[in-house]
C-alpha angles and dihedrals in degrees: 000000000000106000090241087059095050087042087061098043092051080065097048095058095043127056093239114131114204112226094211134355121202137187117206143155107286124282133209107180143028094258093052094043100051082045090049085046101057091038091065095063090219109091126093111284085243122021137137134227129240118216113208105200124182126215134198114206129207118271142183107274112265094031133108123261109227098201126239112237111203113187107187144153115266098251092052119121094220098189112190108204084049089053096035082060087048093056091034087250136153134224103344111203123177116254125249137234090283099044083061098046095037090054105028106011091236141105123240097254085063105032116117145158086277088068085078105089123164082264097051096033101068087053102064150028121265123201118177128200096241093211089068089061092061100026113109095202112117111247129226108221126185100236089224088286129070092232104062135045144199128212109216130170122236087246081057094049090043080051091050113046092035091065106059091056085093090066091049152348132335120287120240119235111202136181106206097188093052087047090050090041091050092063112026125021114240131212112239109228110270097019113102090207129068117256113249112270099263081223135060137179118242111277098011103120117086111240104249112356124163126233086260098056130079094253092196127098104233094207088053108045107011098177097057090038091055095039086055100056101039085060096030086056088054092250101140142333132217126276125208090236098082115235084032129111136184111226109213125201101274088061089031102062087044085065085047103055086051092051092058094040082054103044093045084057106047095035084075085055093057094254111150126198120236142166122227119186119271098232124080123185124240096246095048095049098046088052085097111052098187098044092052099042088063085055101033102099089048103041118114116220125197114212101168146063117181111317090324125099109242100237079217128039115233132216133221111221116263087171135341113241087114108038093059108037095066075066108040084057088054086046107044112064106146139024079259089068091061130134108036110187119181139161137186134204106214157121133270139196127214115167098222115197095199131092102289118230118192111261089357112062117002140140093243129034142164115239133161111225116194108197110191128176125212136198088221144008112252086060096048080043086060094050098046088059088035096062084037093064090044089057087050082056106055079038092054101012108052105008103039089227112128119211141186115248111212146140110264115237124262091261091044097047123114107285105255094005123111091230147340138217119199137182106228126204133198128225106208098195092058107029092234132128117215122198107250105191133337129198114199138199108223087186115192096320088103103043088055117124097244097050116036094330088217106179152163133192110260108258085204104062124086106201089049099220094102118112124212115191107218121258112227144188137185133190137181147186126192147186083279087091083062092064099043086047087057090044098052104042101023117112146182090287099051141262121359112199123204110234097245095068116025109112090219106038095177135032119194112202126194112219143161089061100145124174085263091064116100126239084244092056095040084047085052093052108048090038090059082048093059094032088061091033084064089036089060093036090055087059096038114265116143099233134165126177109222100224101153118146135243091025131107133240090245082047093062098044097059092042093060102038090058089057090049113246107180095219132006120193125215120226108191125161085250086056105059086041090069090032100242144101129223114241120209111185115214091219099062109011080242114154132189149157116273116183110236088236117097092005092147087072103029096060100052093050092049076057105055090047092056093047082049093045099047085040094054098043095049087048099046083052096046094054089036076064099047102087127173125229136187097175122076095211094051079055098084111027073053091054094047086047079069096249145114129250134223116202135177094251138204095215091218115132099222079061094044086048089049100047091055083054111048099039084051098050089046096043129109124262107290134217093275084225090053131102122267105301090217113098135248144188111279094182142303095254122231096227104063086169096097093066132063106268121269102256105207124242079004121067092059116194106271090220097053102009092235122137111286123233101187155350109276127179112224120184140149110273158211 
């Protein structure tokens, strides 16, 4: 039976009455359907379309998948790891080609709601956006084939799907825009600022705070707090592809200072930057089954251009092993030729399925990925450690936030790679590390002959026929620092910049100007602003005076406190009198007089000690909340405490597996919109020294009892 034929019987047992039907050309996805649809000059003169997806959940092994059926409008962001909470469901995916045929006997292109008899419905979940049932908007529906469509009201599709529910179980109801509202503020189309969270935790708000201010306790509900500053401080701002941000200029210039710190670093080292295209083929980027394995679920294909099918699917970049050593085996013909450092600025795309979180988890990021090959290993060894310590450096240096540097575990270690280092934070509100920078040796894995066969005669060998695989390594550090920056030093007025890399490091601010002030005095004022603005600005101090018209003083404060300024100084006609301003520094809300002479130098010193100060107290709370453990049952009452353990530690992964479980399944109830509660390595830290010796055959791990090899920080993660 044609799937036409089985559309329009569907019609004929039910009482159902189309309002359109129309034939066209085939169509194989939502933009050439609605344009084969309004070609025809038979469908309605305004309609939508409905989308019906298919996911396939996670499941015990063994066991079978009952997929999961969305019908939704067109325009609805349908986010899967949102919905899969909801059902209690893990992993949604969505199905491929045989799940549809195998359950419905369709492709995608002609799958609909009509697709749900009383055969299809009790085998699967169904799950209906609730707008569609009181819109009344007209909906296109494929009638079980792509080349023919029926136009069905809400009130048709809600006759329809209810009632099948007494074939099998209940249908699910959902509002997508409150689901999506209730975990991550969204920005409305035309409004620059995210709309409010339409729900918010007990004794969150802020008592009376005003429109400006964050509003939200950062130590109550920590996703809505940092989602407001980072808009409120002008950060980003939301984009209408979801997983997606727009970085404005005040997060922007923060990426940039660290890219100069870092190029003017790596380019001694003989580390040159590059740019290599965005696009890998499929065949290019499978050629490395583990690499790719560790990427797979996140990778984003393009399978179109224009109206026409790609012969080839193309990948977007999640990461670019495989876009440049194609090339690194043309290039590298000789010893000569070694080493062979490069780095590229850009931009990658991992199709996260999780809830995304600004800077920390999102589809698309800026990195920088630096890709060197080495005649041997202990150079390639040296430069591994060498790129990590730079990364400690943007971490502690520029940014105050102090980090962990360590070896990943075997389990945690870069897919495809020997082995990997890492610098590890620490958030404290939430008790999570978050991994900060990693620098990987890829070790040989790459330069075999059956992967990129990249290759040099051996110089030690005197007969010269002797081959040496290059040895590579490549190393990387994102956006991702900028959230865990926020994170660290942010409070419940906003945003606190370290020094090193605000754009604006100092913000002077006229005030006592009352109405009984003369134009003279106000002039004065504002003049002496400027005069010291330009003064900061000679030796390099990164000033603006804040003269606009028509704010107040208070106004301003608080403006500029929520962005983040590290210190504002205060002009008043009293001040100049005693020829002095007033410093406020952003960090500790501490204020105090400063003469006006020698303020060039006094000013950058007063700096540095803030970037000191805000450096020394996050670390002295990160390592008061690394605390080591050798008994199982003191792991997770430790965890919950918001800190990290430090075990003795076998270092097997069936350990390591069984550790994530059981601390998750023992832990305490989570923020729903939280990470996993189990815990997971976090690294195998460097310095060993903090903690009492491993005593062979003696200090046993304290998950599995084995001997333990070394101290290992575990900790529930981002």
């Amino acid at each position: 039976m044609s799937s036409v034929i089985r559309g329009a019987q569907f019609f004929n047992e039910t009482s159902i009455v189309p309002a359109a039907f129309v034939e066209h050309s085939a169509t194989n996805s939502p933009a050439t359907w609605r344009e084969a649809l309004e070609a025809s000059g038979s469908a309605p003169k305004s309609f939508e379309l409905i989308k019906t997806l298919v996911y396939k959940p996670k499941t015990a092994k063994n066991a079978t998948p009952v997929p999961v059926v969305v019908i939704a409008r067109e325009g609805t962001d349908v986010i899967s790891g949102l919905l899969g909470k909801k059902l209690n469901l893990k992993d949604l995916r969505l199905g491929s080609e045989e799940l549809l045929t195998e359950f419905f006997a369709l492709d995608k292109n002609s799958l609909s709601p009509l697709a749900l008899s009383e055969q299809t419905y009790p085998k699967v979940i169904t799950v209906v956006d609730a707008s569609i049932f009181t819109s009344s908007s007209v909906f296109a529906v494929h009638a079980l084939s792509s080349s023919s469509t029926f136009f069905l009201t809400g009130k048709d599709i809600h006759t329809h799907l209810k009632g099948l529910e007494t074939h099998g179980p209940a249908l699910h109801e959902v509002d997508f825009e409150a689901l999506k509202a209730d975990t991550e503020p969204s920005a409305p189309a035309g409004q620059s600022k995210a709309a409010p969270v339409k729900k918010e935790r007990e004794g969150a708000r802020i008592e009376g705070a005003v429109q400006i201010a964050i509003g939200i306790k950062k130590e109550v509900d920590f996703a809505a707090w940092y989602t407001n500053v980072l808009i409120k401080a002008e950060m980003l701002d939301y984009y209408n592809v979801s997983g997606c941000y727009i970085l404005r200029p005040w997060a922007y210039s923060i990426w940039e200072v660290i890219q100069d710190w870092f190029n003017a670093r790596i380019r001694p080292m003989g580390v040159q930057n590059s740019y290599f295209p965005m696009f890998v083929s499929s065949k290019v980027l499978e050629r490395e089954k583990d690499h790719v394995e560790g990427f797979s679920p996140e990778v984003a294909w393009v399978t179109r251009a224009g109206s026409s099918d790609l012969e080839e699917p193309i990948a977007i970049r999640p990461t670019s092993e495989t876009v440049m050593y194609p090339y690194y085996a043309k290039w590298i013909k000789s010893h000569r030729d070694l080493p062979l450092k490069l780095n590229q600025w850009n931009s990658v795309v991992r199709w996260e399925f999780k809830n995304p979180q600004p800077f920390i988890r999102t589809r698309e990021f800026l990195w920088q990925e630096g890709h060197t090959a080495h005649l041997t290993k202990a150079e390639a060894d040296i430069e591994v450690r060498d790129i990590l310590e730079l990364y400690r450096q943007v971490f502690e240096d520029l940014l105050a936030v102090p980090v962990i540097p360590g070896v990943k575990s075997e389990k945690e270690k870069f897919a495809g790679g020997l082995y990997t280092t890492t610098v590890e934070g620490f958030v404290p509100t939430t008790g999570r590390g978050i991994q900060g920078a990693t620098s990987h040796c890829l070790g040989q894995n790459f330069s075999r002959p059956e992967m990129f066969n990249i290759f040099v005669e051996d110089p030690n060998d005197p007969t010269g026929q002797g081959k040496v695989y290059v040895w590579q390594n490549s190393w990387g550090l994102s956006t991702r620092v900028i959230g865990v920056m926020v994170m660290t030093h942010g409070d419940n007025q906003g945003l606190v910049l370290p020094p090193r890399v605000a754009s604006i490091q100092v913000v002077i601010v006229p005030c006592g100007l009352t109405a009984k002030i003369s134009d003279e005095g106000r002039k004065a004022v504002n003049d002496k602003c400027d005069e010291l603005a330009a003064a900061l600005n000679k030796v390099g101090v990164r000033t603006r005076a804040d003269l606009r018209e028509g704010y107040t003083p208070g106004f301003k404060f608080n403006d500029w406190e929520q962005k983040g300024v590290p210190l504002r100084l205060e002009v008043g006609p009293a001040d100049l009198a005693k020829d002095q301003t007033l410093t406020v520094r952003r960090d500790n809300g501490v204020k105090s007089p400063l003469p006006l002479a020698g303020i060039t130098a006094s000013v950058p010193k007063l700096l540095e000690t803030i970037q000191a100060d805000m450096f020394k107290r996050a670390q002295d709370l990160y390592f008061s909340r690394v605390k080591p453990v050798t008994r199982w049952e003191d792991v997770v009452p430790t965890l919950d405490n918001k800190c990290v353990v430090v075990i003795p530690w076998c270092e097997e992964e069936a350990c390591e597996d069984d550790i994530k479980e059981r601390s998750g399944r023992a832990a305490e109830p989570q923020d729903e919109r939280a990470p996993s509660a189990g815990a997971k390595s976090l690294c195998i830290p460097f310095d060993q020294s903090k903690w009492p010796p491993i005593e062979p055959g003696k200090t046993k791990c304290p998950a599995c009892g084995k001997d333990a090899k070394q101290w290992t920080m575990f900790g529930r993660s981002y």
